[in-house]
C-alpha positions in Angstrom: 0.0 0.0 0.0 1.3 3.8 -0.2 2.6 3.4 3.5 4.8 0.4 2.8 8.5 1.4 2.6 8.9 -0.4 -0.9 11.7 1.4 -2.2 13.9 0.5 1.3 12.5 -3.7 0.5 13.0 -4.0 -2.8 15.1 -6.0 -5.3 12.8 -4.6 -7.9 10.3 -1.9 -8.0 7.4 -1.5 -10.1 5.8 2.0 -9.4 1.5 2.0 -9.9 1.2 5.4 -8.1 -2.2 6.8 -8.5 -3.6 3.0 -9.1 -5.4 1.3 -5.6 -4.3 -2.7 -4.8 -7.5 -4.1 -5.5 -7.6 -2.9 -9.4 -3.6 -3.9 -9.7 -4.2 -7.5 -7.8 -7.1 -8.3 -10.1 -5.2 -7.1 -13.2 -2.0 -9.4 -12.3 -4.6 -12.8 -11.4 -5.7 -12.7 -14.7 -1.9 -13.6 -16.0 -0.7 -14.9 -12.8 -1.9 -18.2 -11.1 -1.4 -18.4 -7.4 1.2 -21.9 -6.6 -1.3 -24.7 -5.9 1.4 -26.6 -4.1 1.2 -24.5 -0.8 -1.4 -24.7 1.3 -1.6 -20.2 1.6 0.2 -18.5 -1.4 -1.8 -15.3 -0.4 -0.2 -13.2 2.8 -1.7 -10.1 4.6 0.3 -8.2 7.0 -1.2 -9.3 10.2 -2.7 -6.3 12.4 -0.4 -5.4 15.1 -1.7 -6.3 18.4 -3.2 -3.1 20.2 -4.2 -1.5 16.7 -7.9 -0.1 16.8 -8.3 -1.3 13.1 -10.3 -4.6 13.8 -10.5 -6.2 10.5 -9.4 -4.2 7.8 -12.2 -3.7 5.2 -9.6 -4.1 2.1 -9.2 -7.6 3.0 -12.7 -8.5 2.0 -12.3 -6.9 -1.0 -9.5 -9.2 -1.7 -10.5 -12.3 -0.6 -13.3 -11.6 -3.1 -10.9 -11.0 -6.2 -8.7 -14.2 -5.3 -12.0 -15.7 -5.1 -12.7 -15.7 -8.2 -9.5 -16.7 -9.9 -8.5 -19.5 -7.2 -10.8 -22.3 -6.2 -8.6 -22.9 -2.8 -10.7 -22.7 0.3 -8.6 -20.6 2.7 -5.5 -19.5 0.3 -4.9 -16.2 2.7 -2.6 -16.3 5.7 -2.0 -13.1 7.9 1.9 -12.6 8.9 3.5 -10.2 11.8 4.4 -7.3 10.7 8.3 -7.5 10.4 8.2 -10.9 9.2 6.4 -9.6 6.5 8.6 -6.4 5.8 11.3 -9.8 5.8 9.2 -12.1 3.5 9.1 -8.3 1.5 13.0 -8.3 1.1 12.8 -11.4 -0.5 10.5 -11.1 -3.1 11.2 -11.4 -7.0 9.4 -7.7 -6.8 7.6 -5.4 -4.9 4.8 -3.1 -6.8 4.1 0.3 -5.1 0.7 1.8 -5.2 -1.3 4.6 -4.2 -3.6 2.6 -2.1 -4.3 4.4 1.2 -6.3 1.7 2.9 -4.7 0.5 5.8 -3.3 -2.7 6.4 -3.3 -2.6 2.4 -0.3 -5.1 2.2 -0.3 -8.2 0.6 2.2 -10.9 -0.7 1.4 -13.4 -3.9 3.0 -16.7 -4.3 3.1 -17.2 -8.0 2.5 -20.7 -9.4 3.1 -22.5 -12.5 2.0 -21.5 -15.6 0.8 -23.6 -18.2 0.9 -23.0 -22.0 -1.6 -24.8 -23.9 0.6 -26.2 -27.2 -1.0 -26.0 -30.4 -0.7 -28.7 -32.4 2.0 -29.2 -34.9 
């Protein structure tokens, strides 16, 4: 989200200022399949303990989109907070938005993808 310190984490940044997370995650579903072979490839920074933000609303809003491009039953996980700013670090790449919501965060596991071959 626009809070995240993604220039500080990242191996490679992709800047979507001006764009919100939900519009970018359903954009990259549609080329990019979540990995089947873990039991959560979906992570949302967990809310710190204390915080007066109960559930953030945003996450319903994404559970929807992954919804509809993963058949998993529970594919999200939530992750403290600075073992997410580590999981962060290691990413292939981290994609910057403008999203203000809080607790806007979110980590994709990307899984195979498969090429349908035309017959020679």
């Amino acid at each position: 989200d626009g809070n995240f310190p993604a220039a500080s984490h990242a191996q490679r940044l992709v800047r979507c200022d001006g764009h919100g997370v939900p519009e970018i995650l359903e954009a990259i579903l549609q080329l990019f399949p979540l990995d089947q072979y873990v039991k959560q490839p979906v992570s949302f920074m967990q809310v710190v303990p204390g915080d007066t933000v109960a559930t953030p609303p945003i996450w319903s809003q994404y559970q929807a989109i992954i919804k509809s491009f993963d058949e998993a039953e529970n594919p999200v996980e939530q992750v403290e907070r600075f073992e997410f700013y580590n999981r962060a670090k290691k990413a292939y790449a981290i994609v910057a938005t403008g999203e203000s919501a809080l607790y806007a965060n979110i980590i994709l596991k990307k899984g195979v993808i498969i090429h349908m071959r035309q017959p020679v």
